[in-house]
C-alpha angles and dihedrals in degrees: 000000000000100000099168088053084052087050101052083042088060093043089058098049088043086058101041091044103051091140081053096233106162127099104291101352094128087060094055117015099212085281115151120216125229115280119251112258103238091243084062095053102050079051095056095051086050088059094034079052081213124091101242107244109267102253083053102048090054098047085052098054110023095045113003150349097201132337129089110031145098128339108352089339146289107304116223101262125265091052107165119235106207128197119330140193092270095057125085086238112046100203108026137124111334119259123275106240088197091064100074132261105272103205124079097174129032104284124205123204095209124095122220082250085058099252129126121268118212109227109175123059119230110294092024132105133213086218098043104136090028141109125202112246112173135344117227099195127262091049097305119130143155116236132190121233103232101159130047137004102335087034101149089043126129110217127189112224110202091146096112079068096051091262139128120283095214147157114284109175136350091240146013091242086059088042094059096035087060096054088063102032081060103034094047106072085035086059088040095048094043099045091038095050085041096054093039115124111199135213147105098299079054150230106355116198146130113300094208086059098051099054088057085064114105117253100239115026110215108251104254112284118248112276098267115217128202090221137010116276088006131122115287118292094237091032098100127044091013112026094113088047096045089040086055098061090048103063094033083060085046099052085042082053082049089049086056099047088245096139104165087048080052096050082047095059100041085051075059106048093038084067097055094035120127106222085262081049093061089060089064101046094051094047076053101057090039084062085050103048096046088054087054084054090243084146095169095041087057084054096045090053098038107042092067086055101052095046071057093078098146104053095037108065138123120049104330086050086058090059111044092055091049086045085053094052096048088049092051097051084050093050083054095232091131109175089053079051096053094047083041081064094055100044078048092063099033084056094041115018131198149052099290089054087043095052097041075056086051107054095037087068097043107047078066088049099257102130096159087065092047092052095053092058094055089042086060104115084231088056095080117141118231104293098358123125102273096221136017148095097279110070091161095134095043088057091042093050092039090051082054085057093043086050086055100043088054087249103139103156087061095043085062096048103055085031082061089047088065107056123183 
């Protein structure tokens, strides 16, 4: 086991999921506990009765003994499974790790009538050879093969759901790798996509993050459904979760100028949207499609959603307005543009919506129209007159934001507009 390459792995994923968005990361933190001193845990396979598999033994006792991991997290070792749906009894006395694991192939406890099958005889255990990992909610849990043929196994339990008890993965070194492998781009995408500022000088986000993307995104898997002809498989208890990673992939596929793999995402996400989800797909594939320079296709999407003023409020609102009055600057239709500024700031008022406006027109060199967003009279700076001739220190303040944005040719130009 390579334990300083599944280190680095879990310092990765500690530093792409900060908001802790992954399965069970709240439970754990990506907090590692303390490794087991090798006395205790001699002492714990003289109480188990069994010798741990090797890949195990070493993680234990060279990087943790429980903490960040799958599901809500590794449990300390030892942990009891108690009765189970294939035993007579369902709750009873836990299983003996030391009898061997009695399955050799994935095992379902439900009957093609829909009734329960009995696997176990009395005094046996479906988990016996077995040691509890890690819980996933609802029933569901990893556990680790210790006794008999497929002894060094990981297997996923769902049958207290009804669901098979099957192989997961051929070791507990592969088990744990995969959790990051997997957790890892979907950290990335959501922290990424999270931290992202848009306008015209593009997507803004942390570079780091970016480079633990992967470097193709699938395209988004078939809507799966439970039965044919029913509701979507992952529509129910999980569709806004599900809806959300969508068009978070779909803005990463805009990041990297793949434009057909974003149209692919946001497809996706439209079919799983909520009516207040279709807002934001559509303020989504307005940002496409004026990337694609489709000026008058982003109109066409955007101008039914701002006469929609009442609906659309609140932070998403703010953006689609300042997103209609880049498009129409782009689409060269200046004077719509102009009024479009001034339904931007009577929507969202101040000096931080007046400077994102701002930007946004003159990272594409149109600095009349940035200067009419910070001349609006709901433009003032903190503390600044909030009307009047004289906007010196707007200009002087607005040339400090140009300096920071790496947008030298602007800072010069309102800089000049304040002699003396």
């Amino acid at each position: 086991m390579n334990l300083t390459r599944i280190a680095r792995g879990l310092d990765q994923l500690r530093y792409a999921d900060p908001g802790l968005h992954v399965f069970g990361a709240t439970a754990h933190g990506y907090v590692l506990g303390t490794p087991l001193p090798p006395a205790a845990l001699r002492g714990l396979e003289a109480a188990l009765g069994v010798r741990l598999p090797g890949d195990y033994r070493s993680f234990l006792t060279g990087l943790a003994a429980s903490g960040a991991g799958p599901g809500y997290g590794l449990l300390p070792p030892g942990a009891p499974l108690y009765g189970c749906r294939g035993c007579p009894p369902f709750a009873g006395s836990p299983a003996d790790p030391r009898r061997p694991f009695r399955l050799d192939r994935a095992w379902t406890p439900v009957r093609a009538d829909g009734s329960w099958e009995l696997f176990c005889s009395p005094g046996a255990h479906l988990h016996d050879g077995c040691l509890r990992l890690a819980d996933h909610g609802c029933g569901d849990f990893d556990c680790l093969v210790v006794t008999g043929p497929r002894a060094g196994e990981v297997w996923r339990d769902r049958t207290g759901n009804g669901e098979p008890l099957e192989p997961l993965a051929p070791s507990f070194t592969t088990w744990y790798a995969e959790w990051i492998a997997t957790s890892l781009p979907r950290a990335a995408v959501a922290t990424a996509t999270r931290t992202v500022s848009w306008g015209p000088v593009g997507f803004r986000t942390d570079p780091d993050l970016v480079a633990l993307l992967p470097v193709e995104l699938a395209d988004p898997p078939p809507i799966r459904r439970a039965v044919p002809g029913g509701p979507p498989h992952d529509s129910l208890p999980s569709s806004q979760e599900r809806f959300d990673e969508l068009l978070r992939v779909a803005y990463v596929q805009m990041y990297r100028r793949r434009y057909t793999r974003a149209e692919r995402y946001l497809t996706a996400a439209a079919r799983r949207a909520s009516p207040g989800g279709r807002q934001r797909v559509a303020l989504a594939r307005a940002r496409l499609l004026h990337l694609r320079g489709s000026h008058d296709k982003a109109l066409a999407v955007l101008r039914p959603l701002v006469r929609d003023t009442l609906r659309h409020s609140g932070g998403a609102g703010r953006e689609l307005r300042r997103l209609y009055a880049v498009v129409l600057r782009g689409r060269g239709r200046v004077r719509e543009a102009e009024a479009a500024v001034g339904m931007y700031l009577t929507f969202a008022p101040g000096w931080h919506s007046a400077c994102e406006l701002a930007i946004d027109f003159a990272a594409v060199g149109d600095l009349r129209l940035a200067r009419r967003a910070l001349d609006d009279e709901r433009a003032a700076p903190p503390g600044a007159p909030a009307a009047g001739a004289d906007h010196r220190e707007r200009y002087l303040r607005f040339a400090e934001v140009c300096d920071e944005e790496e947008l030298p040719f602007a800072a010069v130009h309102f800089r000049e507009l304040t002699p003396g």
